[in-house]
C-alpha positions as CSV (number, residue, x, y, z in Angstrom):
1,X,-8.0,-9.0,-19.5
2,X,-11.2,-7.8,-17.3
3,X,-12.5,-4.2,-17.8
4,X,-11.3,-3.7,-14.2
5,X,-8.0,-4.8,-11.5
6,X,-8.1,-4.8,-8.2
7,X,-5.7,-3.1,-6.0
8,X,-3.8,-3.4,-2.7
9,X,-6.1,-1.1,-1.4
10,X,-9.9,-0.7,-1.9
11,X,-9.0,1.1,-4.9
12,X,-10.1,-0.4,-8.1
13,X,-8.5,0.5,-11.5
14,X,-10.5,0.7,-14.7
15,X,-8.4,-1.0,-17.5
16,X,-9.8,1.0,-20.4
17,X,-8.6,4.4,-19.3
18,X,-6.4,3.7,-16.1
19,X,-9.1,5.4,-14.1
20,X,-8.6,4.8,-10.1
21,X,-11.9,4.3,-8.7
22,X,-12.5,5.0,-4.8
23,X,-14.7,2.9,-2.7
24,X,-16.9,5.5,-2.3
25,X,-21.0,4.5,-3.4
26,X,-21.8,8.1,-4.4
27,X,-19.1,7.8,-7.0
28,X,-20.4,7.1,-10.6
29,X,-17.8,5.0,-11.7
30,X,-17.6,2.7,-8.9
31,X,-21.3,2.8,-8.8
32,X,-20.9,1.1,-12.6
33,X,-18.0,-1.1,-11.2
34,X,-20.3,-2.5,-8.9
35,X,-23.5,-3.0,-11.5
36,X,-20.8,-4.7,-13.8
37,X,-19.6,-6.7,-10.7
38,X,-23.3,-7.7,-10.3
39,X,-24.0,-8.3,-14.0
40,X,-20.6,-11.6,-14.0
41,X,-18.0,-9.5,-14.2
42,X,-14.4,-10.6,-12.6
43,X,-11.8,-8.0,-11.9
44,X,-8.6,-9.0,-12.7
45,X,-6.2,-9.8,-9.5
46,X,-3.8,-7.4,-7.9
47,X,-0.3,-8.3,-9.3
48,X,2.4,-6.7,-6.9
49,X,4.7,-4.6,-8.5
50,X,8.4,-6.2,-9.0
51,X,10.6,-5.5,-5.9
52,X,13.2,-3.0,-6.6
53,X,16.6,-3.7,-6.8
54,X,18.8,-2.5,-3.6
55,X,20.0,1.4,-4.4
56,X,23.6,1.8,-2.6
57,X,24.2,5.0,-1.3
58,X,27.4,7.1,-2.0
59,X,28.7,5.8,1.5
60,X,27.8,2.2,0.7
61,X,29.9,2.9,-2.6
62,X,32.6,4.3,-1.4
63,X,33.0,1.1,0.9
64,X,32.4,-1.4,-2.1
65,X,35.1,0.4,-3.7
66,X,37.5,-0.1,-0.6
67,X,36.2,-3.6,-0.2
68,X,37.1,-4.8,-3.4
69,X,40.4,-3.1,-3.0
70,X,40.6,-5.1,-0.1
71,X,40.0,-8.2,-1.9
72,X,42.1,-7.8,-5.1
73,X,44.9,-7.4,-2.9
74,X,44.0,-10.7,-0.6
75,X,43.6,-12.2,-4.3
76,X,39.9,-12.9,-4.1
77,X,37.5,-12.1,-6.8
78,X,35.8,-9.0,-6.3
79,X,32.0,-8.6,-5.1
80,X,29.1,-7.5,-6.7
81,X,27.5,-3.9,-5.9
82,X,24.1,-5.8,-4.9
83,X,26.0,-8.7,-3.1
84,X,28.2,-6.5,-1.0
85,X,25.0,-4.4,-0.4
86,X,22.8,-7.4,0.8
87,X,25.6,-8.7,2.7
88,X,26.2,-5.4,4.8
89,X,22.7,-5.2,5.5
90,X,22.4,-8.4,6.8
């Protein structure tokens, strides 16, 4: 792991402390991120964060709850929360 990871943004984080240093040159630390930049050093890449997973709303509930109802009494197996989400938003 590098002392520093880049961001999405211009943004730099220092590993050590979690410190989020601004692309601004009058700033100290970013003044020593750019020293230690010159000196070799090689910021770790920005990882994305993991997606999150679809959040149904108490409407979107309500209608998984009928849908499955639905289903049960066509004999089909029910659906997933997340399925029947992604499937009504597509």
């Amino acid at each position: 792991m590098a002392d520093y990871q880049l961001t999405a943004t211009d943004v730099v984080v220092r590993n050590g402390d979690g410190a989020h240093i601004p692309n601004d040159p009058a700033n100290r630390d970013r003044a020593e991120y750019e020293q230690w930049l010159a000196d070799g050093g090689v910021p770790d890449p920005y990882t994305p964060p993991e997606p999150t997973p679809p959040h149904a709303s108490q409407e979107a509930t309500v209608l998984y709850d009928h849908e499955n109802r639905l289903r049960a009494l066509e004999g089909q197996p029910p659906l997933a929360l997340a399925d029947f989400v992604n499937k009504k938003m597509t």
